[in-house]
C-alpha positions in Angstrom: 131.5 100.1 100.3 129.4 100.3 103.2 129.4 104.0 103.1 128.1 104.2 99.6 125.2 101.5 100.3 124.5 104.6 103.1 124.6 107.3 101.3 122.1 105.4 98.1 119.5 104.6 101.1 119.3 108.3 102.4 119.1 109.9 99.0 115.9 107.2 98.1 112.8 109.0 97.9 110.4 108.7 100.4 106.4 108.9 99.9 104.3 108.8 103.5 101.6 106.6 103.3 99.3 106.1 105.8 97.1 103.3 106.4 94.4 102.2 108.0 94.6 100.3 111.8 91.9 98.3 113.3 88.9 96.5 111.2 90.5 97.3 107.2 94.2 96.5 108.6 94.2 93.0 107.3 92.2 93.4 104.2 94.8 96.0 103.2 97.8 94.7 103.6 96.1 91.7 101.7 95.2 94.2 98.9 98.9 95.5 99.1 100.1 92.0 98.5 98.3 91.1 95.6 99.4 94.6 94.2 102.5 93.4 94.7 103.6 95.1 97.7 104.5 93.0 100.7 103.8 94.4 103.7 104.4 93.0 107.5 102.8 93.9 110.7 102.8 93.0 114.8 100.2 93.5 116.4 102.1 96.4 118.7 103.6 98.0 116.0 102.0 101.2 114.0 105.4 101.2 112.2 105.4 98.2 109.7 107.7 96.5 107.2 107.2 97.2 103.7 109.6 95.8 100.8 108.9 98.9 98.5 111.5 101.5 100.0 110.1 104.2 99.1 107.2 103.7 100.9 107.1 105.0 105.0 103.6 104.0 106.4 102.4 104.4 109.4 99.0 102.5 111.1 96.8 104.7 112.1 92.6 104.7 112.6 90.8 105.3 109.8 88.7 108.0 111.9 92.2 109.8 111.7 93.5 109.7 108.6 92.2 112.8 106.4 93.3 114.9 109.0 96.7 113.9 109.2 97.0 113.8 105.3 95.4 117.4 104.9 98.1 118.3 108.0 100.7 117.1 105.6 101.9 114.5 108.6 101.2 111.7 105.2 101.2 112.6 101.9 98.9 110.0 101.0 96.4 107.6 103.0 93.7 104.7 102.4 90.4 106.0 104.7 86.9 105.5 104.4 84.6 108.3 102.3 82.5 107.9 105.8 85.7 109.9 107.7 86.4 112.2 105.6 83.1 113.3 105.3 83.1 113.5 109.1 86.3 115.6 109.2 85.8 118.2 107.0 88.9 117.6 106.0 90.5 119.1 102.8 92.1 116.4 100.5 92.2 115.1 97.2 90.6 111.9 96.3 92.7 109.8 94.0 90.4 107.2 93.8 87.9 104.4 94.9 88.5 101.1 95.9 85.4 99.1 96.8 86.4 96.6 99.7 86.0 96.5 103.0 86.1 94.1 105.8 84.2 91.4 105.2 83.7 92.0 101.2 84.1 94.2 97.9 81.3 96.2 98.5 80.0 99.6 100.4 79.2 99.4 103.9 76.3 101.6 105.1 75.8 104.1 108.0 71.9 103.3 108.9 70.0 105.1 111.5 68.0 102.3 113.5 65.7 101.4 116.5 64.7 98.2 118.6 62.1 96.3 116.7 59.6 96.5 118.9 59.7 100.8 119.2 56.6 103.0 117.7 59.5 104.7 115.9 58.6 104.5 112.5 60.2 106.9 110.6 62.6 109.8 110.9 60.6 112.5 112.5 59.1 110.0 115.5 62.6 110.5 116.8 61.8 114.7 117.1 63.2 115.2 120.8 64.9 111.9 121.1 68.4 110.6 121.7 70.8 109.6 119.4 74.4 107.6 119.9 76.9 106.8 117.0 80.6 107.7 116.3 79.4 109.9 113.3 78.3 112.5 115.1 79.1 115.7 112.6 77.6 114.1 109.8 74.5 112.2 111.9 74.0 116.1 113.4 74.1 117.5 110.0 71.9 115.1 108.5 69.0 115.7 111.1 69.6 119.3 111.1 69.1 119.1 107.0 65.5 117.2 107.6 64.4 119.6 110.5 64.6 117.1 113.1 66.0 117.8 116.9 67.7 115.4 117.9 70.5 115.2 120.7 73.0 113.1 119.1 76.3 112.0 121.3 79.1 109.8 120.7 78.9 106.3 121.2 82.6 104.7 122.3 81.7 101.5 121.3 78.6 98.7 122.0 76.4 101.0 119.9 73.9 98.6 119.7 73.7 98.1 122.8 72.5 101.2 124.0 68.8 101.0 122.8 66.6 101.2 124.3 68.1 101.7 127.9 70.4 104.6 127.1 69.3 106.0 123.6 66.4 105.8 121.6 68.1 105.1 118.0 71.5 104.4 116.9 73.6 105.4 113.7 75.6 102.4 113.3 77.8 101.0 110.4 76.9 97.8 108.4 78.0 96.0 105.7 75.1 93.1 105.8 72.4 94.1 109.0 73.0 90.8 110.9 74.7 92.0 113.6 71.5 95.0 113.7 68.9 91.8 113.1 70.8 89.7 116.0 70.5 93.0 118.4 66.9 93.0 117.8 67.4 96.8 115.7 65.6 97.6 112.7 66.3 99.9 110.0 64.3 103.3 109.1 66.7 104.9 106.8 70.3 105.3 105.5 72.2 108.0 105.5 75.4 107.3 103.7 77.2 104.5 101.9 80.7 104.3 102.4 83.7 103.1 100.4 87.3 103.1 100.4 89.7 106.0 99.2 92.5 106.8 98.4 93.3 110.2 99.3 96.4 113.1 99.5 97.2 115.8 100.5 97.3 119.1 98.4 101.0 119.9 98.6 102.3 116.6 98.0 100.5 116.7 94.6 102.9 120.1 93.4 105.4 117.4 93.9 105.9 115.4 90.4 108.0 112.2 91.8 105.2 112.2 94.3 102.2 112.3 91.9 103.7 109.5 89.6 104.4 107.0 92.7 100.8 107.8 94.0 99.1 107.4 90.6 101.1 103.9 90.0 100.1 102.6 93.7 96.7 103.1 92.7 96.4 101.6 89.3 98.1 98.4 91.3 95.5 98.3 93.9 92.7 98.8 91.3 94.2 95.7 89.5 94.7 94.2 92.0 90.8 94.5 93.3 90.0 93.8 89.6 91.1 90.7 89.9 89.1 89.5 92.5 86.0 88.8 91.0 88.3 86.9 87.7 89.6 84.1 86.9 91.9 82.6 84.1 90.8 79.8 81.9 92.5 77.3 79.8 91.7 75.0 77.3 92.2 72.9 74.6 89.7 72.4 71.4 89.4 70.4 68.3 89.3 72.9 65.5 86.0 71.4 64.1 84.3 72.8 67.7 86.3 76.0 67.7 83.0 77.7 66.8 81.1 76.5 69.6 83.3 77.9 72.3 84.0 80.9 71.2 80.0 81.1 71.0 80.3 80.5 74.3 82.3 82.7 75.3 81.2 85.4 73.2 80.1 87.9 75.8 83.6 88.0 76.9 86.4 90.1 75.2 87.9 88.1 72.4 89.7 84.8 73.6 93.2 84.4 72.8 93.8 81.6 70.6 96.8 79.8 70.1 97.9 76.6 67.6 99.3 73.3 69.2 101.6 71.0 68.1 99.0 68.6 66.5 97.6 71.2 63.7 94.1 69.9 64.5 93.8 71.3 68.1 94.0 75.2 69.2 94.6 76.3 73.0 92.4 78.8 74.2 92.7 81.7 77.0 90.7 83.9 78.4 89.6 86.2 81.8 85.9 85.3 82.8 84.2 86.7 85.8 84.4 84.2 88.0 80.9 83.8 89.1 80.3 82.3 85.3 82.5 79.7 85.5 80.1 77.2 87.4 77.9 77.1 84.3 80.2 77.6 81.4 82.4 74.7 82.3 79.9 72.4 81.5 79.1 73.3 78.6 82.7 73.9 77.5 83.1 70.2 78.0 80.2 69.3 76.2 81.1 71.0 72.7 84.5 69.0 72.9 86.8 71.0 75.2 89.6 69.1 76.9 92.4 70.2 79.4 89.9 72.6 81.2 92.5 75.2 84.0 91.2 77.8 86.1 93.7 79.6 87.3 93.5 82.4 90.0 94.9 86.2 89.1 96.4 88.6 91.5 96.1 91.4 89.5 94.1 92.3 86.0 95.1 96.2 84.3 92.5 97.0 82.3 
């Protein structure tokens, strides 16, 4: 018995999924949950748990991970569009999926300098020094608006460095508080950045591992679908079953259900979240009763 359980494990299927290590660790494994997907790190461990088997990930930095995908060492991997821009690397984008550390949005590579310089705009820095950890595409990106700079890696404290060391910085951001608290202001941005989902070119020829890529990513985009919704319930007399659907008619069509007492129907529908504060009221005004907001993990459109 044994021996056949051993033999069914080897023969499962194996796609090799890299993800990221360091600042998007936690957010992604939170994203894997909701998808479904329960996933479980240590801190000294690149090699984690995952209850899907067949899924083998490895942690690795996000600075990394379209290289190893183009080398074939992953089939697939979750990096930054910032990286694989830096790379060069050659990969296929399955997708985008907007989050990030501290949000669902883009984060932003901005080229800045202390608040008090006379730097004003890009060419005040002609001849100047320049520190960030996206060098290729920061050199690039002068080079494109005639500008000589000498730009060198920063290992870390970026914003640190100016004005003592450097004379700007190209530093990442997802709201400028951290620039504004360093006493750095902005004079341009040079790329906005989201998640992706990316693989590599020979794992795509591979038809079992094109379906289990495409079906991770329509989990993780329902599953970041349903962060901004909500569920609601309620219950309405049928006389005022015309008011709330008025208010709710800028939503797809509520479902709409009969009770056991013929006078009342139960209502249900997705909302955006961010609506709820003021349609509640009002819902409870025209007569709505048994109001539940209920919270989605993930929403397939």
């Amino acid at each position: 018995m044994n021996e056949i359980k051993k033999n069914n494990i080897s023969k499962t299927k194996k796609l090799k999924l890299g993800l990221p290590k360091g600042s998007l660790q936690e957010s992604t494994i939170e994203l894997f949950k909701k998808a479904g997907i329960r996933i479980v790190s240590s801190s000294r461990s690149y090699f984690p748990y995952c209850d899907d088997e067949e899924l083998e990930i490895m942690l690795v930095r996000s600075q990394e991970m379209a290289k190893y995908v183009e080398q074939g060492v992953f089939d697939a991997g979750l990096t930054g569009y910032d990286w694989i821009c830096e790379s060069g690397a050659k990969v296929i984008e399955i997708g985008e999926l907007v989050y990030a550390k501290n949000g669902f949005r883009p984060v932003r590579w901005v080229l800045a300098v202390p608040e008090n310089s006379s730097i004003k705009k890009i060419q005040d820095l002609d001849g100047k020094r320049i520190a960030t950890e996206l060098v290729n595409f920061t050199t690039k990106y002068f080079k494109e608006k005639n500008v000589n700079v000498n730009v060198e890696f920063s290992w870390g404290a970026t914003e640190a460095k100016t004005p003592s060391l450097v004379d700007g910085i190209v530093e990442l951001t997802e709201t400028g508080n951290s620039l504004k608290a360093n006493k750095l202001k902005i004079i341009d941005e040079l790329l906005q950045s989201t998640t992706r989902f990316i693989a590599n070119e020979d794992s795509l020829k591979d038809q079992w591992k094109i379906e289990k890529i495409e079906n991770l990513m329509l989990l993780l985009k329902g599953a970041l679908a349903a962060e901004s919704l909500v569920g609601l319930k309620l219950n309405i007399h049928k006389n005022n079953l015309n008011k709330v659907t008025e208010l709710l008619k800028g939503l797809r069509k509520p479902t709409i259900s009969p009770l056991q007492d013929e006078a009342w129907v139960a209502i249900e529908v997705i909302i955006d979240e961010k609506e709820l504060k003021k349609l509640i009221p009002h819902l409870k005004k025209v007569g709505a009763e048994g109001i539940i907001e209920y919270s989605l993990n993930k929403v397939i459109f």
